[in-house]
PyMOL Python script that loads the backbone (N, CA, C, O; Angstrom):
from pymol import cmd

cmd.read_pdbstr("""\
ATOM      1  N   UNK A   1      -5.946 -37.893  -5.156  1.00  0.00           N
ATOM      2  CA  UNK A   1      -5.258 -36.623  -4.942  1.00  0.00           C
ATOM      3  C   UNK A   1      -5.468 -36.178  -3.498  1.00  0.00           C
ATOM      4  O   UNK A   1      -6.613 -36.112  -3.050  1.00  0.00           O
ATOM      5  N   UNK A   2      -4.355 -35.855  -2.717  1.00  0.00           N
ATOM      6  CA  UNK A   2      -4.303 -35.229  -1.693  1.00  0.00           C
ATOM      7  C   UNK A   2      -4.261 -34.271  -1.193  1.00  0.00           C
ATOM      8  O   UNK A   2      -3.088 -33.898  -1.230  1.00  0.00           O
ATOM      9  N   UNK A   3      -4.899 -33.534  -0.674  1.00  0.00           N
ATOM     10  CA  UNK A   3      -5.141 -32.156  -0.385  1.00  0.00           C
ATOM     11  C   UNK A   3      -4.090 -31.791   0.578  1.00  0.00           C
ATOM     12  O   UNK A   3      -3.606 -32.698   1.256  1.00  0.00           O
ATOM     13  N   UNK A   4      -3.635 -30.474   0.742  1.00  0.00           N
ATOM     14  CA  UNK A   4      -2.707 -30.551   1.596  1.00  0.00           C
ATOM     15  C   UNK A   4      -2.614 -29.259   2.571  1.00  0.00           C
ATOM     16  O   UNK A   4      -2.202 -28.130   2.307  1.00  0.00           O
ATOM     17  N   UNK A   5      -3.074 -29.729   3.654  1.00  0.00           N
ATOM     18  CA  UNK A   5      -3.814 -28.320   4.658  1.00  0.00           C
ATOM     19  C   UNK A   5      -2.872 -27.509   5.364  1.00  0.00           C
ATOM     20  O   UNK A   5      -2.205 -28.040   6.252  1.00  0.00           O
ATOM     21  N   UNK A   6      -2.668 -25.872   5.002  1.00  0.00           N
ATOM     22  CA  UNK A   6      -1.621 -25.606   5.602  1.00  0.00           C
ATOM     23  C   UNK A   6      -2.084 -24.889   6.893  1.00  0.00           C
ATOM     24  O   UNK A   6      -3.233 -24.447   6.890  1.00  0.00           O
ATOM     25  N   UNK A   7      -1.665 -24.799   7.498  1.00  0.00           N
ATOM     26  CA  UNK A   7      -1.900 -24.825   9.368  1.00  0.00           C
ATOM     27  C   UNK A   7      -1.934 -22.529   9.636  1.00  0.00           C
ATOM     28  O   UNK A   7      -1.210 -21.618   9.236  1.00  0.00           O
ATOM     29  N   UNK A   8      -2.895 -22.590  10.289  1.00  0.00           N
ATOM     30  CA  UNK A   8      -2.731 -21.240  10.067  1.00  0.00           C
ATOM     31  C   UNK A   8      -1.281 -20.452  10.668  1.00  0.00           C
ATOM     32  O   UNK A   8      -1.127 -19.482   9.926  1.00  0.00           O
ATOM     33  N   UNK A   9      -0.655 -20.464  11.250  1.00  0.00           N
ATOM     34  CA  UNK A   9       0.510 -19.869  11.970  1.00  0.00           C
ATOM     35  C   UNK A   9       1.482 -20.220   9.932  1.00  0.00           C
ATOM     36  O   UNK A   9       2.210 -19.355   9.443  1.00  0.00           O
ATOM     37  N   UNK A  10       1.326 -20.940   9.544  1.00  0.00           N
ATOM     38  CA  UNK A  10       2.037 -21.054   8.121  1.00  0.00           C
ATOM     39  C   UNK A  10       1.228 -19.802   7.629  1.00  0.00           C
ATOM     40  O   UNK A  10       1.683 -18.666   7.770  1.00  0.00           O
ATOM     41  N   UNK A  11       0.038 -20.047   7.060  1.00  0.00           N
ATOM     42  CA  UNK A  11      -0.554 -19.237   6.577  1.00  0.00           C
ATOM     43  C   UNK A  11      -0.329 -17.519   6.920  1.00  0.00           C
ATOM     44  O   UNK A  11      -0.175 -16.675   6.038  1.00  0.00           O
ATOM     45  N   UNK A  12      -0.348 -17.286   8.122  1.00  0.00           N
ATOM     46  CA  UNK A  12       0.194 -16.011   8.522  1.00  0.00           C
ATOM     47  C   UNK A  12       1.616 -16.099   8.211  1.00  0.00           C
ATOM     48  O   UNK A  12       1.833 -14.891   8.121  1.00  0.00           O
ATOM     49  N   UNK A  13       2.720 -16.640   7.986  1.00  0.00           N
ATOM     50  CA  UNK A  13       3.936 -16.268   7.779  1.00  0.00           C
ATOM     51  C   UNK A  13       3.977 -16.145   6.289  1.00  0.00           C
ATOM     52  O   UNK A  13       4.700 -15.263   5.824  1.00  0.00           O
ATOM     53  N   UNK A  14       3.139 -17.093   5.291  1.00  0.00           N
ATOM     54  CA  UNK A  14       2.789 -16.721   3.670  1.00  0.00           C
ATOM     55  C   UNK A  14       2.543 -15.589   3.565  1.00  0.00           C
ATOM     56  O   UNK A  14       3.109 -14.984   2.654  1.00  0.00           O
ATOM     57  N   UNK A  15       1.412 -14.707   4.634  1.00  0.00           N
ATOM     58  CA  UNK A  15       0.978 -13.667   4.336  1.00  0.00           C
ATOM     59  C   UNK A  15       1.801 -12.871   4.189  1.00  0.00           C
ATOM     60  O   UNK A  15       1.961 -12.361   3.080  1.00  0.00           O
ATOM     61  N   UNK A  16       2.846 -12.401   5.641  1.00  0.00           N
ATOM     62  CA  UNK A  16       3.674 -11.306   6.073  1.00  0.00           C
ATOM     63  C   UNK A  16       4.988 -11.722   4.541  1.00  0.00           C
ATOM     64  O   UNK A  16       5.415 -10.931   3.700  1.00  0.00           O
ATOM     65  N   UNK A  17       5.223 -12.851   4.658  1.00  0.00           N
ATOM     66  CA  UNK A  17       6.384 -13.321   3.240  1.00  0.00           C
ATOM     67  C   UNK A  17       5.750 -12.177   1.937  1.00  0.00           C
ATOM     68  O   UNK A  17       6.296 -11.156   1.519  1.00  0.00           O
ATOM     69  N   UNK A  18       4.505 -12.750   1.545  1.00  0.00           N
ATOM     70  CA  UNK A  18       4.117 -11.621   0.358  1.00  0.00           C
ATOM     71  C   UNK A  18       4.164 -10.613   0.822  1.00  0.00           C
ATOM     72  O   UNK A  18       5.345 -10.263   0.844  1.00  0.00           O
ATOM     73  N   UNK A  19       3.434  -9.771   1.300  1.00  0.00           N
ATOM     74  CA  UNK A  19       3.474  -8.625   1.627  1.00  0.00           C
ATOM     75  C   UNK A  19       4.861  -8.153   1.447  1.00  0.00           C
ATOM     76  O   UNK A  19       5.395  -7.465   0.578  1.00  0.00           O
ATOM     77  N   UNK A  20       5.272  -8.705   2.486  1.00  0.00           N
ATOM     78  CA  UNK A  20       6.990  -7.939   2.524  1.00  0.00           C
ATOM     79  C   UNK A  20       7.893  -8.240   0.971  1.00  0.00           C
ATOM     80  O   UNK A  20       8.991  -7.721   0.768  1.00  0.00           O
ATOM     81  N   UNK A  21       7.314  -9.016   0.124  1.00  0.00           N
ATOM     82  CA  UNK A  21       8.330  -8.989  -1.112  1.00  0.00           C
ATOM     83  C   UNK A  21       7.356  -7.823  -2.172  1.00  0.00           C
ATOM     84  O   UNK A  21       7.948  -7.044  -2.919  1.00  0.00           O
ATOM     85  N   UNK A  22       5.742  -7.863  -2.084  1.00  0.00           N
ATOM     86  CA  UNK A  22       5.190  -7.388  -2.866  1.00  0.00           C
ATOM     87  C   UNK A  22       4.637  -5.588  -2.456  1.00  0.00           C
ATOM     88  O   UNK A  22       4.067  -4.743  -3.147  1.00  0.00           O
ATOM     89  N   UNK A  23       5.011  -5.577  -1.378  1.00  0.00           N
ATOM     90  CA  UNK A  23       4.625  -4.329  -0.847  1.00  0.00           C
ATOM     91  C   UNK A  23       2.990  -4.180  -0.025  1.00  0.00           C
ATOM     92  O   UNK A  23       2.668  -3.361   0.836  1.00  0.00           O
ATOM     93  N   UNK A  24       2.709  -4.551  -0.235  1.00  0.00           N
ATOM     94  CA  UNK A  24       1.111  -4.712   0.279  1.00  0.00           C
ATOM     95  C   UNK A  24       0.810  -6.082  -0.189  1.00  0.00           C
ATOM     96  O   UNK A  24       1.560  -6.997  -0.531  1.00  0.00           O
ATOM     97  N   UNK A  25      -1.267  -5.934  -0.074  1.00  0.00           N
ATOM     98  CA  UNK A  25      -1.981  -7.265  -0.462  1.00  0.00           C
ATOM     99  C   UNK A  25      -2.795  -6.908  -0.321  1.00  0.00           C
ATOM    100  O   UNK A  25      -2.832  -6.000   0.510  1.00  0.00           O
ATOM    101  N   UNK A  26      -4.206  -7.347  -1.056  1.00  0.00           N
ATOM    102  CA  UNK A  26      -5.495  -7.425  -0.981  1.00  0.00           C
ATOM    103  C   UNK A  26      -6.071  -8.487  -0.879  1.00  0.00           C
ATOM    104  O   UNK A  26      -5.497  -9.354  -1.538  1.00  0.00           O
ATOM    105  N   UNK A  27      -7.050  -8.879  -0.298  1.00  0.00           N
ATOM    106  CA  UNK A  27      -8.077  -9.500   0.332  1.00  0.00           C
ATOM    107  C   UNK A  27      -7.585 -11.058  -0.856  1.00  0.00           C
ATOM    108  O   UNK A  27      -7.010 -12.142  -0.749  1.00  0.00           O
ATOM    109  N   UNK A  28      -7.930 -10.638  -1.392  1.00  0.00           N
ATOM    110  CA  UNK A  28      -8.424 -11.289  -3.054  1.00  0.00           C
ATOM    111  C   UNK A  28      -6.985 -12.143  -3.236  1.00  0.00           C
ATOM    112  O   UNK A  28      -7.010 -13.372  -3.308  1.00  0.00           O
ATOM    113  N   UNK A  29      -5.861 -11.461  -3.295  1.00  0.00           N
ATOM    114  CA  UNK A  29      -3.945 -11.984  -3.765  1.00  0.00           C
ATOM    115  C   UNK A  29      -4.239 -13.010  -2.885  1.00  0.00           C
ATOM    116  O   UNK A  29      -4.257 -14.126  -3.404  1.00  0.00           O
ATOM    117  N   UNK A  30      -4.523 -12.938  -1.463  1.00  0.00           N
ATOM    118  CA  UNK A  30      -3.904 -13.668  -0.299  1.00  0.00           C
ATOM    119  C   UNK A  30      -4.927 -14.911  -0.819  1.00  0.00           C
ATOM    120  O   UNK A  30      -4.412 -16.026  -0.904  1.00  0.00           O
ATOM    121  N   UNK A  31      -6.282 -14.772  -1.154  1.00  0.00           N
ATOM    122  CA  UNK A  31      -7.213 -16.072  -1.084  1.00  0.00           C
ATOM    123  C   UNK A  31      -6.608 -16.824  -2.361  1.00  0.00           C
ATOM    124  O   UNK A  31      -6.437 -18.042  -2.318  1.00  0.00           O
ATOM    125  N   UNK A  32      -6.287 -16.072  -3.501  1.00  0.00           N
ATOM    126  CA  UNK A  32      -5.857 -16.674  -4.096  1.00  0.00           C
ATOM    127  C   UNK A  32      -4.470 -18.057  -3.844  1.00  0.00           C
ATOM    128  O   UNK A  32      -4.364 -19.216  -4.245  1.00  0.00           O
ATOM    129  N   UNK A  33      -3.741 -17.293  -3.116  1.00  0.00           N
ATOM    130  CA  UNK A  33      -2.547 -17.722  -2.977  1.00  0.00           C
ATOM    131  C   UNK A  33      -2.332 -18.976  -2.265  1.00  0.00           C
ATOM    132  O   UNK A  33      -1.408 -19.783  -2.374  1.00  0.00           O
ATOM    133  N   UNK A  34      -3.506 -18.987  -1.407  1.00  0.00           N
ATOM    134  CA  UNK A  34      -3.286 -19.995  -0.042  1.00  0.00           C
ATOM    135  C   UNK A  34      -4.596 -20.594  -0.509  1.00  0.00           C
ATOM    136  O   UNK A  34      -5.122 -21.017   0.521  1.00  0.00           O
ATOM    137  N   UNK A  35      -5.275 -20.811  -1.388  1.00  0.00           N
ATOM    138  CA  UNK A  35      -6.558 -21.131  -1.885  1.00  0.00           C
ATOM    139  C   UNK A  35      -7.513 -21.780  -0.721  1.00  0.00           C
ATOM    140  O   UNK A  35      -7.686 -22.976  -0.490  1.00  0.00           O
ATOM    141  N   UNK A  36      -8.005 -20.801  -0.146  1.00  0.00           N
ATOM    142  CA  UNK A  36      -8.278 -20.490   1.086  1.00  0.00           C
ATOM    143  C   UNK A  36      -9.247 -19.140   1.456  1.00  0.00           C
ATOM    144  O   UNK A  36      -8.822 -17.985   1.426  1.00  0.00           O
ATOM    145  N   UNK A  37     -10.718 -19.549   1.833  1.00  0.00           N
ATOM    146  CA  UNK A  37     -11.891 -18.638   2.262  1.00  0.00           C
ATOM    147  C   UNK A  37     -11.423 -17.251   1.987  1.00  0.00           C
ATOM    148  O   UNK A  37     -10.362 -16.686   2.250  1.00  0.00           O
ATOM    149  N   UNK A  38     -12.645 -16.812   1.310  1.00  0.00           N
ATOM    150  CA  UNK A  38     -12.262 -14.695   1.407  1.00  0.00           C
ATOM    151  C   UNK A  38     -12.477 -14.685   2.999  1.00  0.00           C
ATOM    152  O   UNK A  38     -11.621 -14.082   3.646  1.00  0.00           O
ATOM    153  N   UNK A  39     -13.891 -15.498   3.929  1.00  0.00           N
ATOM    154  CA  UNK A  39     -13.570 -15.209   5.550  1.00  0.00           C
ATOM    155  C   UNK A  39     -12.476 -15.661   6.514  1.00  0.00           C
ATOM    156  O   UNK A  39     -12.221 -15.385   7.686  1.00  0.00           O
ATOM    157  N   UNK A  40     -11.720 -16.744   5.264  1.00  0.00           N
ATOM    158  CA  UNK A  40     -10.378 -17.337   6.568  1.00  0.00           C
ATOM    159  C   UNK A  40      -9.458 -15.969   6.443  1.00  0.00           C
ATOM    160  O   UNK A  40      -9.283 -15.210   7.396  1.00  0.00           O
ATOM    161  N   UNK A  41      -8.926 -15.779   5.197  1.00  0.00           N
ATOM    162  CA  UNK A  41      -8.061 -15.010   5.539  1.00  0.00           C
ATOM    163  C   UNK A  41      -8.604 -13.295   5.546  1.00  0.00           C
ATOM    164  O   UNK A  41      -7.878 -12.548   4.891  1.00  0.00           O
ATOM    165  N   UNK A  42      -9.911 -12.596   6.290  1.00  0.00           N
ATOM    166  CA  UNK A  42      -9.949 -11.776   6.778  1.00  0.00           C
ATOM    167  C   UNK A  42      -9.783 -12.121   7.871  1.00  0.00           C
ATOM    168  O   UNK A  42      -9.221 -11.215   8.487  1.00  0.00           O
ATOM    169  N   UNK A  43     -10.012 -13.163   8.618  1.00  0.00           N
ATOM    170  CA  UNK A  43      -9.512 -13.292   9.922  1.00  0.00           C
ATOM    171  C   UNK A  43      -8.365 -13.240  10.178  1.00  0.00           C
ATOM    172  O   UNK A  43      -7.966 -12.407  10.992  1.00  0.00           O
ATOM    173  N   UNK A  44      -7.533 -14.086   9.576  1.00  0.00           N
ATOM    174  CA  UNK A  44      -5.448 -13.731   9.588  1.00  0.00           C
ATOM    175  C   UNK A  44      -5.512 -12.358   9.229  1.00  0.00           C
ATOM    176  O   UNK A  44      -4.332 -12.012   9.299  1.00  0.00           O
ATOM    177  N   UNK A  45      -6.109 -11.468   8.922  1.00  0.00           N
ATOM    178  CA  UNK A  45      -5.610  -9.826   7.900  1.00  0.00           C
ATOM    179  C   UNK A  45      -5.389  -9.246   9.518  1.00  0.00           C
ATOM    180  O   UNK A  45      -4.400  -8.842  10.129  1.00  0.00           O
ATOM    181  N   UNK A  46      -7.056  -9.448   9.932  1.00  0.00           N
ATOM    182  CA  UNK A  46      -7.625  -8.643  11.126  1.00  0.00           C
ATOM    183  C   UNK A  46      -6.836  -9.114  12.518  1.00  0.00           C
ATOM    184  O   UNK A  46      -6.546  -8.236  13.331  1.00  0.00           O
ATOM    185  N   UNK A  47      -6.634  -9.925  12.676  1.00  0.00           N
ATOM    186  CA  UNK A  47      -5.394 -10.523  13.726  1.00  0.00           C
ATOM    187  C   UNK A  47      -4.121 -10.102  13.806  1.00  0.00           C
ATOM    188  O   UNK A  47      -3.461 -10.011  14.840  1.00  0.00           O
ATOM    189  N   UNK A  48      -3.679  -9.773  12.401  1.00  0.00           N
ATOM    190  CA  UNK A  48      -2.382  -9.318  12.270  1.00  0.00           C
ATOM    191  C   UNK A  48      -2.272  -7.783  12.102  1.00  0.00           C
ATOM    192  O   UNK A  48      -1.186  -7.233  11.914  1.00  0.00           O
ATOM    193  N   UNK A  49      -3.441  -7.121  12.177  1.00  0.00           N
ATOM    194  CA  UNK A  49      -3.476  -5.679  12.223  1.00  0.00           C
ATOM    195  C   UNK A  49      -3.541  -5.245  13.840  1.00  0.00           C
ATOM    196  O   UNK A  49      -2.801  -4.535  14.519  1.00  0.00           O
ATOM    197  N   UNK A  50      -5.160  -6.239  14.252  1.00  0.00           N
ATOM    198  CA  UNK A  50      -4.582  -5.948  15.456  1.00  0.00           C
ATOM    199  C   UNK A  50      -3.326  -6.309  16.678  1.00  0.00           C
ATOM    200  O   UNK A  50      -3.304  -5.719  17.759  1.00  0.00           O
ATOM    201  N   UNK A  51      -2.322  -7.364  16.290  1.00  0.00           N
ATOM    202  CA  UNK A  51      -1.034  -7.766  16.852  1.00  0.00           C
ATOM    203  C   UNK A  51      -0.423  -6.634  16.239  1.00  0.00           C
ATOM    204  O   UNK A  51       0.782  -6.592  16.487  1.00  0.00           O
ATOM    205  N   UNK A  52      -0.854  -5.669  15.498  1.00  0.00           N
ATOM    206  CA  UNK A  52       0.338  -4.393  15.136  1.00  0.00           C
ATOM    207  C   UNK A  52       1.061  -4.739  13.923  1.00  0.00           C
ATOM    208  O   UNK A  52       1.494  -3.772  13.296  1.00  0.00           O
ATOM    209  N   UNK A  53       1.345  -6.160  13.337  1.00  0.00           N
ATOM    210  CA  UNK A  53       2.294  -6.129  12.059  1.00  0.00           C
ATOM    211  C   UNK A  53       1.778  -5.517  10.839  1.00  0.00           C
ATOM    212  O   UNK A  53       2.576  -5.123   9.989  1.00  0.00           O
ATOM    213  N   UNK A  54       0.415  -5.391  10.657  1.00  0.00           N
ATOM    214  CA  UNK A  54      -0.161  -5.204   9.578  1.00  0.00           C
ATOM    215  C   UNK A  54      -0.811  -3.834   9.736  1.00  0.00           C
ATOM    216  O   UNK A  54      -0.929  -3.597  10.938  1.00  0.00           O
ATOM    217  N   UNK A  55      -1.383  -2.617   8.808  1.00  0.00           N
ATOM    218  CA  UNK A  55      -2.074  -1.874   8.657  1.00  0.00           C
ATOM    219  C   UNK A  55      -2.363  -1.886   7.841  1.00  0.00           C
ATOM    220  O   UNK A  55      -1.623  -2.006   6.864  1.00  0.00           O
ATOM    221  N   UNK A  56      -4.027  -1.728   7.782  1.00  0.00           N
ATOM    222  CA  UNK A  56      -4.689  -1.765   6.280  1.00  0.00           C
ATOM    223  C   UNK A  56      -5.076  -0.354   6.235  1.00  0.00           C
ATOM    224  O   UNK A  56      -5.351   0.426   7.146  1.00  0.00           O
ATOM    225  N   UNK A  57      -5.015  -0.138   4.373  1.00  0.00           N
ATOM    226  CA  UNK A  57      -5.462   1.032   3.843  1.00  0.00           C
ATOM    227  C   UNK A  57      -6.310   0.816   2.706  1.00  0.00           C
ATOM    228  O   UNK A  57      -6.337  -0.089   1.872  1.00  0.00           O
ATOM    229  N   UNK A  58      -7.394   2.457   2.953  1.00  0.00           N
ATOM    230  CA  UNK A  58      -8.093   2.139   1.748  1.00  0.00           C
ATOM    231  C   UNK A  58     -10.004   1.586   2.452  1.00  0.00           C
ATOM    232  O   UNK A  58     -10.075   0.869   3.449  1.00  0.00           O
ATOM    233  N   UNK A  59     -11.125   2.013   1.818  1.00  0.00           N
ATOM    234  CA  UNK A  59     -12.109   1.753   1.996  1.00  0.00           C
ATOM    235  C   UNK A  59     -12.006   0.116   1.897  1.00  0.00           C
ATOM    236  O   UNK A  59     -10.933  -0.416   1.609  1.00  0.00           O
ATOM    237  N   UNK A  60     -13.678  -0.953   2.261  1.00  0.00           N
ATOM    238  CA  UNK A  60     -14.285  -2.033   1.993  1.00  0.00           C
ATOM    239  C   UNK A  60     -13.553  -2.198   1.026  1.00  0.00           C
ATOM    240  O   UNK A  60     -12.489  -2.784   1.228  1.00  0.00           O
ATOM    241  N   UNK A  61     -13.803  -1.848  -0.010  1.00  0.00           N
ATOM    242  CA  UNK A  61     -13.761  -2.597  -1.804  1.00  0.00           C
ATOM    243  C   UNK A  61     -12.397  -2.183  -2.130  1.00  0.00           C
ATOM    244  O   UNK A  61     -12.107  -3.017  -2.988  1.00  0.00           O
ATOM    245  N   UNK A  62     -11.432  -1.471  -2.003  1.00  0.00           N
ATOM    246  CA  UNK A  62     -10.508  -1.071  -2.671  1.00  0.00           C
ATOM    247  C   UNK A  62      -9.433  -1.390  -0.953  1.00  0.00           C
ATOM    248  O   UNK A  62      -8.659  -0.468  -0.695  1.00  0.00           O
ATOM    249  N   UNK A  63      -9.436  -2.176  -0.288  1.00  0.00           N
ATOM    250  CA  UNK A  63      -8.356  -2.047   1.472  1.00  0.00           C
ATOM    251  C   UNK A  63      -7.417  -2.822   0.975  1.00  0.00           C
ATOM    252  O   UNK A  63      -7.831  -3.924   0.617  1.00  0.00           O
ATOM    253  N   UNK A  64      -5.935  -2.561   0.782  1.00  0.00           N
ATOM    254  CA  UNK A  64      -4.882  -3.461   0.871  1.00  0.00           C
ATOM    255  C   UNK A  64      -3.678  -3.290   2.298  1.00  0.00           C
ATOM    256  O   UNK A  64      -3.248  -2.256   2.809  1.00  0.00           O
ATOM    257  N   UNK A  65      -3.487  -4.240   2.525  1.00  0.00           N
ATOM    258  CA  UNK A  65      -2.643  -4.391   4.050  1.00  0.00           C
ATOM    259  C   UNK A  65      -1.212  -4.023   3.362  1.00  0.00           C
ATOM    260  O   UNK A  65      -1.082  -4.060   2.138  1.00  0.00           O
ATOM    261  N   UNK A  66      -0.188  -3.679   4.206  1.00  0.00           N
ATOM    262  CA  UNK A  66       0.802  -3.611   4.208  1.00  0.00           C
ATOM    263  C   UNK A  66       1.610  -3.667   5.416  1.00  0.00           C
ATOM    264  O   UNK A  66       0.702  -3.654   6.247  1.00  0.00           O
ATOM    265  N   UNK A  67       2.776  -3.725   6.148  1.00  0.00           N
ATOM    266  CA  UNK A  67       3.458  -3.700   7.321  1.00  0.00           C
ATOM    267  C   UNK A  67       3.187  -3.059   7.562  1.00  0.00           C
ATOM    268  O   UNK A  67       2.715  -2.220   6.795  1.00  0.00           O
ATOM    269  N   UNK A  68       3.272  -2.886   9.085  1.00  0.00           N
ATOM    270  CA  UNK A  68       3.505  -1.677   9.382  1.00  0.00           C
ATOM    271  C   UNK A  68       4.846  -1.091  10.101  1.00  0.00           C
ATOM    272  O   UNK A  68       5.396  -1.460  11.139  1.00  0.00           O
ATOM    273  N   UNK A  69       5.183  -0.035   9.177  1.00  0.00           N
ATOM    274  CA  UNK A  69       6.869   0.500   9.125  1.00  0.00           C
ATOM    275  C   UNK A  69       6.981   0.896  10.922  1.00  0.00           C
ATOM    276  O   UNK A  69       6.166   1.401  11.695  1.00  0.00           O
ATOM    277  N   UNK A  70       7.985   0.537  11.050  1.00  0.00           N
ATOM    278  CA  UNK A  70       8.583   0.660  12.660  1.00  0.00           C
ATOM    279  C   UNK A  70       9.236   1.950  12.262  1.00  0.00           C
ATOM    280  O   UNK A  70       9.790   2.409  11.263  1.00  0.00           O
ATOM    281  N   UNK A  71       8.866   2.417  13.738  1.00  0.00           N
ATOM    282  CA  UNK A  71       8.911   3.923  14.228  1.00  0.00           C
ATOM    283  C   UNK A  71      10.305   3.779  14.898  1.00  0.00           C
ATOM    284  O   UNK A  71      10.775   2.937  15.663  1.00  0.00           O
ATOM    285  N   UNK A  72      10.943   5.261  14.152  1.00  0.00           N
ATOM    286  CA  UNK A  72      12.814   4.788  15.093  1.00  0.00           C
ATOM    287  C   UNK A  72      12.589   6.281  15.921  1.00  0.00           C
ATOM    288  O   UNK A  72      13.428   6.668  16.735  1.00  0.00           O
TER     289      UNK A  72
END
""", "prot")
cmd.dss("prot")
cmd.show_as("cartoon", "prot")
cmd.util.cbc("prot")
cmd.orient("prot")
């Protein structure tokens, strides 16, 4: 059986894909999804909050990301 490694720049476009169909995400959806470190993908969360696409809400234990809505 072959494992099959998806490249992070994929992985960040999985992320922003859920999010944007599911409305948000938590820590937990995303590791599930990409079966992939609770520390890999706080690093994609925290990268993409600070590049501006993402804002997270919500304390430690309860933070889910969502877009962040463009200002007209």
């Amino acid at each position: 059986m072959t494992r099959r490694t998806i490249k992070a720049d994929d992985k960040r476009t999985i992320i922003i894909d859920y999010i944007r169909k599911n409305g948000e995400a938590k820590t937990e959806d995303l590791v599930k999804l990409l079966s992939s470190s609770t520390t890999r993908i706080k690093v994609l969360l925290y990268q993409l909050v600070d590049e501006g696409i993402l804002v997270s809400c919500g304390g430690n234990r309860n933070r889910t990301y969502k877009l962040k809505e463009e200002e007209s």
